[in-house]
TORFI-269423 format. One record per residue (C-alpha): residue in three letters; x, y, z. Coordinates in steps of 0.05 Angstrom, whole numbers, always signed. Example, Ala and Ser with C-alpha at 12.3 -4.5 7.8 and 13.67 -1.06 7.14 Angstrom:
2
<site><rest>ALA</rest><px>+246</px><py>-90</py><pz>+156</pz></site>
<site><rest>SER</rest><px>+273</px><py>-21</py><pz>+143</pz></site>
END
This chain:
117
<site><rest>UNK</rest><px>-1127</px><py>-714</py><pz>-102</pz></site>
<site><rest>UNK</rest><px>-1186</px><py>-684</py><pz>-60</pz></site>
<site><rest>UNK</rest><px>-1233</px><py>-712</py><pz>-16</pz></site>
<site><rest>UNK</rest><px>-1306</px><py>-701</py><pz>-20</pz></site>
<site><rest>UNK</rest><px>-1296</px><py>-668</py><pz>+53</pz></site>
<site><rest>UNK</rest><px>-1248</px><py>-634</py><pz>+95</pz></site>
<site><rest>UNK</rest><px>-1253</px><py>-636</py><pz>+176</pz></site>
<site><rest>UNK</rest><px>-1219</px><py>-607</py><pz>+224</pz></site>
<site><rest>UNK</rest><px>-1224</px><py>-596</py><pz>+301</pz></site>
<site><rest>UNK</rest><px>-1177</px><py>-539</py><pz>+307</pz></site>
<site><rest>UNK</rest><px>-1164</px><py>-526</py><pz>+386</pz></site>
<site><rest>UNK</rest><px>-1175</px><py>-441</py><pz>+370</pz></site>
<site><rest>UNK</rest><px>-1247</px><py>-455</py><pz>+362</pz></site>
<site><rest>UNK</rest><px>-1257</px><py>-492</py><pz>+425</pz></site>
<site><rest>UNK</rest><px>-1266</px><py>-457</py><pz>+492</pz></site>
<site><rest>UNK</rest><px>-1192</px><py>-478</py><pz>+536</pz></site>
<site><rest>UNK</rest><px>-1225</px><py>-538</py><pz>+582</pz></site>
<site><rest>UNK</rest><px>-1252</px><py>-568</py><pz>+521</pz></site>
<site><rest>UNK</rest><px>-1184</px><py>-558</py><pz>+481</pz></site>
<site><rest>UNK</rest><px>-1152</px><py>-626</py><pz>+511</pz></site>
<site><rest>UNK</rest><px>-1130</px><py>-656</py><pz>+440</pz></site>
<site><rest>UNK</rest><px>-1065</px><py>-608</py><pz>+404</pz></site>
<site><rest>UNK</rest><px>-1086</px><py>-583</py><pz>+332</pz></site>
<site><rest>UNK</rest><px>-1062</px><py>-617</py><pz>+273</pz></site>
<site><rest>UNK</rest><px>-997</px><py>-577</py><pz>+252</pz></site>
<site><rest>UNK</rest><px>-1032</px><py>-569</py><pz>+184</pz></site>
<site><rest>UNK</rest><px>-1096</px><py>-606</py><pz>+147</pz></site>
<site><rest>UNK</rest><px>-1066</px><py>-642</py><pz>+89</pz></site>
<site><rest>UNK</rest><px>-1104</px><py>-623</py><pz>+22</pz></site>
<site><rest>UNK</rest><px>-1135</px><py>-568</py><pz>+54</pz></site>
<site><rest>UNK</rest><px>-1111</px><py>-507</py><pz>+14</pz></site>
<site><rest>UNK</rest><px>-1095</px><py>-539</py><pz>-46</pz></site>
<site><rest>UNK</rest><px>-1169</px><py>-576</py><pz>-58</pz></site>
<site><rest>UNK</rest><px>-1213</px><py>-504</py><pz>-64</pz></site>
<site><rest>UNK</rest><px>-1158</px><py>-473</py><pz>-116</pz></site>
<site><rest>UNK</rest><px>-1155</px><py>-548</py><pz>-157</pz></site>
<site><rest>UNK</rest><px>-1227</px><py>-558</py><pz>-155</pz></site>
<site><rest>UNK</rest><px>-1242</px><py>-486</py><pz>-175</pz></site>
<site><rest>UNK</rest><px>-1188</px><py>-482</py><pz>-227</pz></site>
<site><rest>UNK</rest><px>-1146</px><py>-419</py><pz>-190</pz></site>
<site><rest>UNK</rest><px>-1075</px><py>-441</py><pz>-213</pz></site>
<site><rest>UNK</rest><px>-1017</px><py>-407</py><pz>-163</pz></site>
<site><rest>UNK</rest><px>-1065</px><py>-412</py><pz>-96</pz></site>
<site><rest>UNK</rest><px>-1066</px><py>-454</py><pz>-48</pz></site>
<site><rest>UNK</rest><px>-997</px><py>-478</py><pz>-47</pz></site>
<site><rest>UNK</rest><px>-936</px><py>-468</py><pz>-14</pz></site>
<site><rest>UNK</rest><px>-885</px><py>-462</py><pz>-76</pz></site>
<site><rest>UNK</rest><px>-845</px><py>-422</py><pz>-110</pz></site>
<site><rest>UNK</rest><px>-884</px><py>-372</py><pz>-155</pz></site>
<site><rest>UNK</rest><px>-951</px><py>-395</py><pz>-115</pz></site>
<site><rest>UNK</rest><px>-993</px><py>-339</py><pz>-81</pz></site>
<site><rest>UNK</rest><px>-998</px><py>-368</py><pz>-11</pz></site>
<site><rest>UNK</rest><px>-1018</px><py>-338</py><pz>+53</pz></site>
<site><rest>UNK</rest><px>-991</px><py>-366</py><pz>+129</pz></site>
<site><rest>UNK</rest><px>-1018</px><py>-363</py><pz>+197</pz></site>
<site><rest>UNK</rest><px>-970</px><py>-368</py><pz>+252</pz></site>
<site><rest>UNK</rest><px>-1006</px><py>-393</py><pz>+315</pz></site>
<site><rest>UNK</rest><px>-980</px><py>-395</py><pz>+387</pz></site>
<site><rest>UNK</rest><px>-1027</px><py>-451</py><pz>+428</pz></site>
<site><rest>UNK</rest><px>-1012</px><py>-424</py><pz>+487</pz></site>
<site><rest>UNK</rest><px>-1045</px><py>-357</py><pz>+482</pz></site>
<site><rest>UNK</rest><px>-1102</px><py>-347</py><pz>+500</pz></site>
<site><rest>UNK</rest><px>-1155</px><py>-295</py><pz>+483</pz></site>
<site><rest>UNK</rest><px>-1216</px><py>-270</py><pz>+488</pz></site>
<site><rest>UNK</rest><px>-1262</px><py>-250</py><pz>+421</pz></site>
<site><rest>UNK</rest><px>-1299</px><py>-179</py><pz>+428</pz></site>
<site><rest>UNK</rest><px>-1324</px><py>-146</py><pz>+362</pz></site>
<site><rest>UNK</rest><px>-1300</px><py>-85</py><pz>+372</pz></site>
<site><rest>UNK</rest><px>-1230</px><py>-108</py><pz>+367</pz></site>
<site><rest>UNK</rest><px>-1238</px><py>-143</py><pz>+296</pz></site>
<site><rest>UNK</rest><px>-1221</px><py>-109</py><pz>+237</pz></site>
<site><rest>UNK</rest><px>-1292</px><py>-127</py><pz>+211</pz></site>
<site><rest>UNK</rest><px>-1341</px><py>-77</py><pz>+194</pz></site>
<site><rest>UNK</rest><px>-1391</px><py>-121</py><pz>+216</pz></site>
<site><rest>UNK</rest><px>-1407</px><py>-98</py><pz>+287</pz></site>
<site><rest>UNK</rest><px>-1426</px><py>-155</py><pz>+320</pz></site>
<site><rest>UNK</rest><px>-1410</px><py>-240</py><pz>+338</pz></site>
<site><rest>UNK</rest><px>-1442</px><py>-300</py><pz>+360</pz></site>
<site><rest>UNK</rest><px>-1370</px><py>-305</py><pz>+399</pz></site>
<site><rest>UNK</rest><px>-1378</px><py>-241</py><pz>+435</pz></site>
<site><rest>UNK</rest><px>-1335</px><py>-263</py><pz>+500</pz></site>
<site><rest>UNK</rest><px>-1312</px><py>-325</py><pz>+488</pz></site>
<site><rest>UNK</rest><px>-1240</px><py>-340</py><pz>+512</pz></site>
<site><rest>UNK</rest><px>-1205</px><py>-380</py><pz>+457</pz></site>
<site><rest>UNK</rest><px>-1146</px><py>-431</py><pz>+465</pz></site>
<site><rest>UNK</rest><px>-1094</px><py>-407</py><pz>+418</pz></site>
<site><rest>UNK</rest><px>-1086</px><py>-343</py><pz>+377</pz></site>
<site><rest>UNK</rest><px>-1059</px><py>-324</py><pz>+309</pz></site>
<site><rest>UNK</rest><px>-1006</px><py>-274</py><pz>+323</pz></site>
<site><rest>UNK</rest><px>-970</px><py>-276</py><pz>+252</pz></site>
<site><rest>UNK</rest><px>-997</px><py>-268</py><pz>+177</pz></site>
<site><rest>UNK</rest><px>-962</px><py>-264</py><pz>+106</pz></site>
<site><rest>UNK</rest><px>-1006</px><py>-260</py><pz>+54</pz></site>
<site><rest>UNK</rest><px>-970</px><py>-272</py><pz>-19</pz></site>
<site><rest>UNK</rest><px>-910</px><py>-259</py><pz>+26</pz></site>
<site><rest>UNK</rest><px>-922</px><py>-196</py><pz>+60</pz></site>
<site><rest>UNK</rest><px>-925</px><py>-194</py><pz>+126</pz></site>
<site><rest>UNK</rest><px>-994</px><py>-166</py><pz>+150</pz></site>
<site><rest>UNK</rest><px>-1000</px><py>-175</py><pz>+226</pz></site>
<site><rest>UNK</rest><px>-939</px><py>-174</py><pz>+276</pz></site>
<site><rest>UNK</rest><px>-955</px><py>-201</py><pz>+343</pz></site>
<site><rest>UNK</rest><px>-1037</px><py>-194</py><pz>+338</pz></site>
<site><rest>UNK</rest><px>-1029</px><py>-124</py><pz>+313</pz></site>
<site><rest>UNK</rest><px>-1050</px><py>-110</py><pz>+236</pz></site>
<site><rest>UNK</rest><px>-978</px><py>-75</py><pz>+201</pz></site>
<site><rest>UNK</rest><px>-1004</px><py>-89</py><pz>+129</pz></site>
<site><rest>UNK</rest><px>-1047</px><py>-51</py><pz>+80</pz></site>
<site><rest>UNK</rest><px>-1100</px><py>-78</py><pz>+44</pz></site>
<site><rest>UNK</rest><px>-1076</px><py>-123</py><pz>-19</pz></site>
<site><rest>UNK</rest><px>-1125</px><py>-161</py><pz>-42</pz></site>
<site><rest>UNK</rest><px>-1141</px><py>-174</py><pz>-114</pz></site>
<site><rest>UNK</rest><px>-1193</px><py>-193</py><pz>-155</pz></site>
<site><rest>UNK</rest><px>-1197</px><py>-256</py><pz>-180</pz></site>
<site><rest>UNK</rest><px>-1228</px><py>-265</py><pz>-250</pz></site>
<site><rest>UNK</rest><px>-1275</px><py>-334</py><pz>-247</pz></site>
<site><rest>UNK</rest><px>-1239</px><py>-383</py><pz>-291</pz></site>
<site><rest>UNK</rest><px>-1311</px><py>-419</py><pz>-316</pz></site>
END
């Protein structure tokens, strides 16, 4: 079952000296409460069959956020300079590995998802 909210202090979006607590391993119901209460069966689970995609995050590594390096096309961020406490340096999405050690090795694989309702 869902709750009506979902909160979450992750240490990545707090500058290091205010980082003092360790982020939660994983928010329980998080993935799984948008794809229930939106009716997208196969998301937001990690099981067989499931589409699921998985951050890897070192804590230790820190960062600093400049626009030009995100694969955005927006060209600009409120975070412009900000050093950041941990850093995602793996992703699989539905499997497939998209970024090895920070660096984006995938191509594009999204799909469109017809709205259930």
């Amino acid at each position: 079952m869902c709750s009506k909210a979902v909160v979450s202090e992750p240490a990545a979006a707090m500058p290091p000296a205010a980082s003092h607590r360790p982020a939660p391993t994983s928010a329980p119901g998080t993935p799984s409460c948008p794809a229930d209460r939106y009716g997208l069966p196969g998301k937001g689970r990690l099981a067989e069959g499931a589409d699921a995609d998985i951050a890897i995050v070192d804590p230790d590594r820190t960062w600093t956020v400049h626009a030009a390096d995100s694969e955005s096309t927006q060209e600009y961020t409120p975070f412009e300079g900000f050093e950041l406490s941990a850093a995602v340096t793996d992703t699989f999405v539905r499997g497939n590995r998209v970024l090895t050690d920070g660096v984006v090795t995938g191509t594009p694989a999204g799909r469109y998802l017809a709205r259930p309702y």
